[in-house]
C-alpha positions, 0 to 999 in steps of 0.5 A: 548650571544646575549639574555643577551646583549639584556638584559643588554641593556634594564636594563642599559638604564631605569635607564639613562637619556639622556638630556644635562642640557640646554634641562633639563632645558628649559623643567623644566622652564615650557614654552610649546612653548620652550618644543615643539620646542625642541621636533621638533628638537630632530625628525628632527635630528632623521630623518637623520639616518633612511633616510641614513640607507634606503638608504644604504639597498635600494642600497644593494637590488638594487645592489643584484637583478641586480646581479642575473640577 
């Protein structure tokens, strides 16, 4: 089961595209100094999840070791 939603997922999400119409529209209007800034912005909201994600198996680890001891 799990093979085949791993599979559903990767057929569905080719076929997406996930832009609002502002940031399409900005990217097609060909200025590269607007393009990267919103480049660097979509990685700097990126980065907030995996902080809080390694964070929380940080704590589960250090909370799991101090209970074995």
């Amino acid at each position: 089961m799990r093979h085949f939603i791993v599979l559903v997922t990767i057929f569905i999400s080719s076929s997406l595209h996930a832009q609002c119409a502002m940031c399409k529209a900005i990217i097609e209007n060909g200025d590269v100094g607007m393009a990267e800034g919103v480049n660097s912005g979509i990685t700097y909201l990126m980065i907030f999840p995996y902080i809080l994600v390694g964070l929380f198996l940080f704590f589960i680890y250090r909370h799991r070791k101090t209970a074995k001891n």
